[in-house]
N, C-alpha and C positions, 0 to 999 in steps of 0.2 A: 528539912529545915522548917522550922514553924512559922507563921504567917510573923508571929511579932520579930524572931530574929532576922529573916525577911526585910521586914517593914523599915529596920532599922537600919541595916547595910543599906536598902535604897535612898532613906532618909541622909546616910552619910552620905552617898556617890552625888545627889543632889547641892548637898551644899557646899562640896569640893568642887564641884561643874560652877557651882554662883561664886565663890573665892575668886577661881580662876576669871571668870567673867568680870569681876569687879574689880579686880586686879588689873586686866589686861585694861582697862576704860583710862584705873588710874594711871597708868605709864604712857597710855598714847596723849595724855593730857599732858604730863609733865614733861614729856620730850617732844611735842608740840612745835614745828620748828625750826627741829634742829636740821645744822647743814653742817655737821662733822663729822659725817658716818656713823652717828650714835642715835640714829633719829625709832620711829619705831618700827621701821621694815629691819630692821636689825636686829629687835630683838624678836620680832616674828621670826626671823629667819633662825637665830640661836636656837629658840623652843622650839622649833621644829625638828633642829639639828637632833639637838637633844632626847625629844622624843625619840628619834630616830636611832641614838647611840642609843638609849634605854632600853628597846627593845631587844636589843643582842645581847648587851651589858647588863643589865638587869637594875637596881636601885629602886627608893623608894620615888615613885612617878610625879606624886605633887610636890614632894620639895624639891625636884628636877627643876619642875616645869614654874615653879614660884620664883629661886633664884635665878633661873631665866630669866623670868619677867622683870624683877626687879633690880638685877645686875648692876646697870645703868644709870636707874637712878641715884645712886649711889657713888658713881664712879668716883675718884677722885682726882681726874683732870677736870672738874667741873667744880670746884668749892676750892676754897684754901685750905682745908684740911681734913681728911678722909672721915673722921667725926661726924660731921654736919650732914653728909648723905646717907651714913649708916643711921644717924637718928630718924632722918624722913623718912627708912623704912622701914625702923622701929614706931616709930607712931601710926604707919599704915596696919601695920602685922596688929598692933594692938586694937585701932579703931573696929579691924574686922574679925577681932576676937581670934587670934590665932595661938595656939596655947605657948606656952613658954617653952616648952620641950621643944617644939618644931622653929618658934621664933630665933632660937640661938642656934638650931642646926641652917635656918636660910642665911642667916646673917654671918656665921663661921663660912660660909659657902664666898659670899659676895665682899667679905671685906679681904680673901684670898685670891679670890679668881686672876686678879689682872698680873698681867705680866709687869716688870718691877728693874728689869736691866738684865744683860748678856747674863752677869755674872750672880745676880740674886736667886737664889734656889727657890722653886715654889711650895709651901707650905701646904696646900689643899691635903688632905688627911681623906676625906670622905670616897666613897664611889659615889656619892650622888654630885657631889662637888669634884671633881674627875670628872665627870663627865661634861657640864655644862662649860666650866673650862676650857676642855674640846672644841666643845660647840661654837664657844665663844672665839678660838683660835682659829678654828677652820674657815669662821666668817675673815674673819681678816687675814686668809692667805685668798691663792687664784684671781682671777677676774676680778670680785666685788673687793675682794681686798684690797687690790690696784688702785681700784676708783677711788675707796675708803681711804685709803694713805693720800691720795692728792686734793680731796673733799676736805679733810684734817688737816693738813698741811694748808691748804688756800684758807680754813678758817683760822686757823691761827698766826698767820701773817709767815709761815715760813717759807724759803724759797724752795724752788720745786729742783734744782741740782745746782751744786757749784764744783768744779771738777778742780776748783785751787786747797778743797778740804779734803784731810785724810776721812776716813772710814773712821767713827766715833764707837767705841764699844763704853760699856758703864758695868762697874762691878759695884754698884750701892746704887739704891733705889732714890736719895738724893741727887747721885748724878743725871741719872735716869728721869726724873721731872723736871727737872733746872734745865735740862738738854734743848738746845733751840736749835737742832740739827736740820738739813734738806728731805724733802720726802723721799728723795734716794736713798739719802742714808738709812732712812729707816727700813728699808727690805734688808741692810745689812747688821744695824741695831738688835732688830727682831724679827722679822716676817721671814726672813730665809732660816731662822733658827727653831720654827715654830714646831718644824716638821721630827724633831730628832723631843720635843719636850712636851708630845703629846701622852697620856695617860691609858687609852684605850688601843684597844687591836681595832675595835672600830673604827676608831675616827684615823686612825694612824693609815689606816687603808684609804680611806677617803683624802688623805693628803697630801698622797703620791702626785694625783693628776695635777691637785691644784700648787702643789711647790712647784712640779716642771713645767706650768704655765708662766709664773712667774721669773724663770728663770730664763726662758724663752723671750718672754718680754722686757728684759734687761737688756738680753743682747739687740734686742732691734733697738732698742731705745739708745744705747752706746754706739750700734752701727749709724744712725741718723746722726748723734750728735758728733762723730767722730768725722762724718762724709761730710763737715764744715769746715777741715781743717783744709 
């Protein structure tokens, strides 16, 4: 290889390493805060995931690790309407010069990723979007998930069980936001569902422990509330 095509590959690997760096500055700024489980150990912990799933699975590693980062920003339980986040990370992609080709593969990644109701099929097209998906899934099963549903639940004023509601499932993605369900319900909405609508043999192995953690802690959580009767 000659010095100049050299010079230039490391010229690229450089200012993919500042992207990512200036990227990650901007999301810990704007999630700044937050106490809904969406805060930025979240999305550290996704692009980690992620990384993680990449290395078995294979995909293109910065737009992995981009729609990672900026997932969340985005999200649409945060704005009135899914629009408004995709454009603040459309004006970010743009300010740090991100070309168009890659800008509509990060953004086809982030305005798919989230889950949508029982019954809404998900859309992700990509292995690179596949993957972070995962990521993004895996955080909200097990342990952190647990917490993350009662963090969620306490920030937006829902209650944490009521044993007089059935189990709410949703086949349209308007039911599915409009929903002011119990944080119980929601291992039953989604989180207990997460395990069978994963994407990768990666992450799908990874998921094992963390579904039968959660299902483990159902039944304690039923045996305490039921040892009141």
């Amino acid at each position: 290889m000659s010095p100049q095509i050299a010079g230039f590959f490391i010229r690229k690997i450089m200012n993919r390493d500042q992207v990512i760096n200036d990227t990650t500055e901007f999301v810990k700024a704007k999630l700044k805060g937050d106490s809904s489980g969406h805060d930025w150990w979240h999305i550290y912990r996704v692009q980690n995931l992620s990384k993680k799933i990449q290395e078995k699975e294979g995909g293109d590693l910065f737009i992995i690790e981009m729609a990672s980062l900026l997932h969340d920003v985005a999200d649409w339980k945060f704005y009135e309407n899914e629009e408004t986040g995709l454009n603040i990370v459309r004006d970010w992609l743009l300010k740090i010069e991100i070309s168009n080709d890659i800008t509509e593969k990060i953004i086809e990644i982030i305005k798919n990723i989230s889950y949508k109701g029982a019954g809404v099929k998900d859309q992700i097209k990509t292995l690179e979007g596949k993957i972070v998906q995962d990521a993004d899934r895996l955080d909200a099963m097990g342990a952190i998930g647990v917490a993350r549903t009662f963090a969620f639940g306490g920030k937006f004023g829902n209650s944490m069980h009521n044993p007089e509601k059935d189990v709410q499932l949703h086949n349209s993605f308007a039911e599915y936001k409009n929903s002011k369900g119990t944080s119980i319900n929601h291992f039953y909405e989604k989180l207990l569902l997460l395990k069978d609508r994963l994407n990768t043999e990666t992450a799908k192995d990874i998921a094992i422990e963390r579904h039968n953690y959660m299902e483990v802690f159902l039944k304690q959580f039923y045996d305490e509330w039921n040892s009141l009767k």
